[in-house]
N, C-alpha and C positions, 0 to 999 in steps of 0.2 A: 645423683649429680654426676657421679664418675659417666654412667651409660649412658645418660643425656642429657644435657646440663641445659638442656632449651626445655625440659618437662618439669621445670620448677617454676614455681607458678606464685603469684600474691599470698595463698590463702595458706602455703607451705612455708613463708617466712612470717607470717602471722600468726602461726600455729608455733613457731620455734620463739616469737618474742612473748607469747601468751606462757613459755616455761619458763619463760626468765633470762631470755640471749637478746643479748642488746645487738643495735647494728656492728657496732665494732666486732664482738666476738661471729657474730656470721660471718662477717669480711673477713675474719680470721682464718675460721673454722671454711670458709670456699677456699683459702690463700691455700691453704695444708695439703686441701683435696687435690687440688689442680694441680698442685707441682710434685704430689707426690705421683699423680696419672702420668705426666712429662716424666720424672723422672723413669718409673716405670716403664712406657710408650721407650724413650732410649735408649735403656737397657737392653731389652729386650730386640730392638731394631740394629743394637751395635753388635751383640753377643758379649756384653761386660757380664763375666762370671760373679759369681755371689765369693764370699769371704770364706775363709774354713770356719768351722762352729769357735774354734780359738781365739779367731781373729774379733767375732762378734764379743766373746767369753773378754777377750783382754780390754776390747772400748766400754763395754760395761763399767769392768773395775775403771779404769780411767776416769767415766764420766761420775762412778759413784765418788771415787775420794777429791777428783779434781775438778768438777765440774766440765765447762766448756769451754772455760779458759782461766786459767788459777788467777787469783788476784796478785799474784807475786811477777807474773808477767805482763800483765793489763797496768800495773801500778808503774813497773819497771819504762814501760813504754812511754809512757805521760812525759816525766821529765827531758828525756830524748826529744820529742816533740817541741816542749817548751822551748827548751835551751837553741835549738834549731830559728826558732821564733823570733826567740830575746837578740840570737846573732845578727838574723836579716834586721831586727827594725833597729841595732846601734847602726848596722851599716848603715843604713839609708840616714838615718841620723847624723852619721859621721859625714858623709857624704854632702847631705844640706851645709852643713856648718863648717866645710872645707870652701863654696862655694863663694866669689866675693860676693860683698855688696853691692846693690844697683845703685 
């Protein structure tokens, strides 16, 4: 797919659902390929250097103990959101009910 992605053919995605890949995980599994080809293609067209082995060594640990994004800052964010929310709709609330009567 990376080398030609016009030489896949019916009988190549019939052959991948006859293992057991549903349409989604194809759409998937082409989504992965292609942007990791772009990101590549970029890279390599900009001259963005690669990381020191450290730098790879240290998002490892990162991603092992903390995932992708800790649930301590994904939870953390929620109410900020909300409360942001809760404030627009008393205004517009407030706002209606300052308004006279017709």
């Amino acid at each position: 797919m990376v080398h030609d992605s016009t030489s896949i053919t019916q009988s190549d995605v019939d052959v991948a659902r006859e293992a057991g890949w549903s349409d989604e995980a194809l759409y998937d599994a082409i989504t992965v390929c292609s942007l990791f080809q772009f990101y590549n293609n970029w890279i390599d067209a900009t001259g963005v250097g690669d990381m020191p082995a450290f730098g790879y060594e240290m998002s490892g640990h990162r991603l092992a103990t903390e995932g992708y994004a800790s649930e301590d800052r994904a939870e953390s964010a929620k109410p900020a959101r909300t409360a942001k929310r809760k404030k627009a709709s008393k205004s517009k609330s407030a706002k209606k009910s300052k308004r006279a009567p017709k």
